[in-house]
Residue, then its C-alpha position, 0 to 999 in steps of 0.5 A: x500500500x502506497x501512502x503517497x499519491x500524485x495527481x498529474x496536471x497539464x504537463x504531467x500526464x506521465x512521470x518519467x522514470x516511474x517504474x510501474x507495477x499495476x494498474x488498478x481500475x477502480x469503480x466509485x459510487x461517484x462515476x469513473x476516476x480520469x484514468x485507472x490508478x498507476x501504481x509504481x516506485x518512483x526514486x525506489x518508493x511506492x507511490x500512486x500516480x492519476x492523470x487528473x485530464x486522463x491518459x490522453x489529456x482530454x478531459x478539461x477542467x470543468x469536466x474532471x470528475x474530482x469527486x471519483x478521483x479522490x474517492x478512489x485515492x482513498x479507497x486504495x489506502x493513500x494517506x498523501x496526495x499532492x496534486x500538481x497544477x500548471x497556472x499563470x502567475x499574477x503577482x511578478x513574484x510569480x514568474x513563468x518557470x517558478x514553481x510554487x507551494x499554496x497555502x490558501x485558495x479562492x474558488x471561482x468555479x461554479x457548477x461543479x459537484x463539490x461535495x461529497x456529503x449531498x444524499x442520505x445524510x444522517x445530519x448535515x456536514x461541514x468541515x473545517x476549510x480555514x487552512x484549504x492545505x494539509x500543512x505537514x505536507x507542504x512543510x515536506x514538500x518545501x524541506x524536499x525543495x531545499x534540500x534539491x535546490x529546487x527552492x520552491x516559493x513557499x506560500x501564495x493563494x490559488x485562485x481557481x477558475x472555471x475554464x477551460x478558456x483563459x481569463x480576462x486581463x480584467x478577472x486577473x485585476x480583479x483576483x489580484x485584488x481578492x489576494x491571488x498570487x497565481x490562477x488555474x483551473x484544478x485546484x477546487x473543489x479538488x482541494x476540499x474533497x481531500x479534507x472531506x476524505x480526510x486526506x492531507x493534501x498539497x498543491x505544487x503548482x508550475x507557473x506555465x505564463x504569466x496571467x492575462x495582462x501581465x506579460x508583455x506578449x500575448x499568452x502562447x501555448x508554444x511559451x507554456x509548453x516551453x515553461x511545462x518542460x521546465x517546470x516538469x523537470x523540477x517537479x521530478x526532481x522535488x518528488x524523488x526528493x521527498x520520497x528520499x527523505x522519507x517524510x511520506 
């Protein structure tokens, strides 16, 4: 049983290197997980790995049926989920290639199943969503950064969007006034269904481009591309890191 899992954004459909062992299909009473759950050893260490957009990257991000996803994380004994998001980054701390570590988060989604407390309630439900990140494993995934030479930027607030189309340079003004540091796209209600699972989860967030309005050039998806390779490979290296180091 693996107590860590990673769930691949844009970017990270696939991780190099991940020594695979099975494959796991699993059914939840919420529909179908993205793809069947990858179970490998990444660095020697067990881990579980889920293609939030699906194998072949074809389910966007209004469309992703968090709810089976985490369900199915839960199911097969993981403990850990560190969900990784390609965004855009607002504040000019926040630059293309960096790679950053949230501890807050706003949600701008909308029409999403977010809950899995909705039918047959014995009483109503609510949790605690003051700190939207497990703590314990964002402290690691920082340590795991130091020590890699990664340096992760250790805080910042997410703001989540509907998609799939990119945002308004004036939604982006307006973030920025709410306190957003960067925007995507994944990190609600994925966030918060963790915390209802009781699942210590953590965003590592990429930053592909500059928000809307904030770069100099018009958004292009060859640049983004470009700044996912790079940002990617960091990724690698933080998570084989983190598994090194034994803090999961």
């Amino acid at each position: 049983m693996s107590e860590l899992a990673i769930i691949g954004g844009t970017g990270l459909d696939k991780i190099p290197n991940l020594e695979i062992v099975h494959r796991e299909v699993c059914h939840t009473p919420f529909g179908e997980p993205s793809a069947p759950l990858t179970h490998g050893r990444l660095g020697g260490k067990e881990v579980v790995f889920l293609p939030r957009h699906g194998p072949a990257h074809s389910i966007p991000p209004h469309r992703v049926n968090y709810r089976a996803n985490l369900w199915a994380l839960k199911h097969v004994g993981v403990e850990n989920v560190i969900g990784v998001a390609a965004v855009g980054g607002i504040k000019k701390t926040m630059g293309p290639g960096l790679i950053a570590i949230p501890d807050q988060i706003i949600d701008y989604t909308y029409g999403r199943e977010h809950t899995l407390y909705e039918a047959d309630l014995p009483h109503v439900t609510h949790i605690d969503f003051t700190q939207p990140y497990c703590e314990s494993l964002r402290q690691h995934l920082l340590d795991a950064g130091e020590s890699s030479g990664v340096k992760p930027i250790a805080g910042g607030t997410y703001g989540a969007t509907q998609g799939p189309r990119l945002e308004t340079a004036a939604e982006v003004n307006r973030m920025e006034r709410d306190g957003c540091d960067i925007v995507g796209m994944t990190g609600m209600p994925e966030a918060s269904l963790a915390r209802e699972l009781n699942l210590c989860y953590a965003s590592c967030a990429v930053v592909a481009n500059w928000a809307a309005g904030r770069g100099s050039d018009p958004i292009s998806m060859k640049e983004i591309e470009k700044n996912l390779v790079q940002g990617m490979e960091q990724v690698k290296t933080l998570l084989i890191t983190l598994l090194a180091l034994r803090a999961v």
